[in-house]
C-alpha positions as CSV (number, residue, x, y, z in Angstrom):
1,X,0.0,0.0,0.0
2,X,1.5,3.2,-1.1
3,X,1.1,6.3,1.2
4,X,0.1,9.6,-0.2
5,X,2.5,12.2,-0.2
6,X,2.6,15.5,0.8
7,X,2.9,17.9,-2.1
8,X,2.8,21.5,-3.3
9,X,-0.1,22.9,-4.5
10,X,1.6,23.8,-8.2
11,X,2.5,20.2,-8.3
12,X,-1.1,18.4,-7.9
13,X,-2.6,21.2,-10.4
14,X,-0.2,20.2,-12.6
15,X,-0.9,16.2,-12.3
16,X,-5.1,17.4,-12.5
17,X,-4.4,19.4,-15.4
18,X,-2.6,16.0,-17.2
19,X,-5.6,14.3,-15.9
20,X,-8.1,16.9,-18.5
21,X,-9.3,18.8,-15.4
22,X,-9.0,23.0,-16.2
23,X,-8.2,25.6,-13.6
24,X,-11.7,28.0,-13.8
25,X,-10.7,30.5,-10.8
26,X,-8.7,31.3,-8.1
27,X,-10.0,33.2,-5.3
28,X,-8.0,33.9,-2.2
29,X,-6.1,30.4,-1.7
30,X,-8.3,28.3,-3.3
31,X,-8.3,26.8,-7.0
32,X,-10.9,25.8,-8.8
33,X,-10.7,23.4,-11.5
34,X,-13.9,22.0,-13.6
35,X,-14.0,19.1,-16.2
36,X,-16.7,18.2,-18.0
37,X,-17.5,14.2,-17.3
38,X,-20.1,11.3,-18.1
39,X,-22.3,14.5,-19.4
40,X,-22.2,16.9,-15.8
41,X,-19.7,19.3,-15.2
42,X,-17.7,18.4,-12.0
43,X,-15.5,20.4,-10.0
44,X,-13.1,20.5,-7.4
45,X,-11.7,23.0,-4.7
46,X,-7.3,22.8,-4.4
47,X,-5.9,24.9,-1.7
48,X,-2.8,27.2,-2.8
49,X,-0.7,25.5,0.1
50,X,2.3,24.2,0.5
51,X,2.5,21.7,1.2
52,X,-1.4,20.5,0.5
53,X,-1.9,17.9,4.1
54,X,-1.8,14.3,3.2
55,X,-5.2,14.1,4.2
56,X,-6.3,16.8,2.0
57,X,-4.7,15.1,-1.1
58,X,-6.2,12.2,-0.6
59,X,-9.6,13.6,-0.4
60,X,-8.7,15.6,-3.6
61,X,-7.6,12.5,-5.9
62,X,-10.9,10.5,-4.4
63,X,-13.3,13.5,-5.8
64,X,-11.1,13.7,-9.3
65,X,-12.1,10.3,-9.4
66,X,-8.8,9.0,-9.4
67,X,-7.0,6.3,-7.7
68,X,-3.7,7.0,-5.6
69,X,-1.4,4.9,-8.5
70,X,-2.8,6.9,-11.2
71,X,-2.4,10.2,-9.6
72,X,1.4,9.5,-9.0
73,X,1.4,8.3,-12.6
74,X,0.6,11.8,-13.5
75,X,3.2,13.4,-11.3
């Protein structure tokens, strides 16, 4: 079992952005990135930290709809 790391924020947009998700806004220190997906646009809030809490990241690649081997893939 792999362990997620702790990354920066420029990073994980980054490996989102690979994955076809677009950054929409930024307000304060919080992204925004949208993709439109099995016809519904879905979106999903990054905080502009560094670096983004384990925790956080996990939650994050669980709502992109990703799985912890394909996210570091994209990295």
């Amino acid at each position: 079992m792999t362990i997620t790391p702790s990354l920066s924020y420029h990073v994980i947009i980054t490996a989102l952005e690979r994955a076809g998700w677009r950054v929409d806004r930024q307000k304060g220190s919080h992204i925004r990135l949208s993709r439109f997906a099995a016809g519904r646009l879905r979106k999903l809030t990054v905080p502009a930290h560094r670096p983004v809490k384990r925790t956080t990241l996990a939650k994050i690649i669980k709502q992109a709809g990703l799985t912890l081997e394909e996210f570091l893939h994209l990295i």
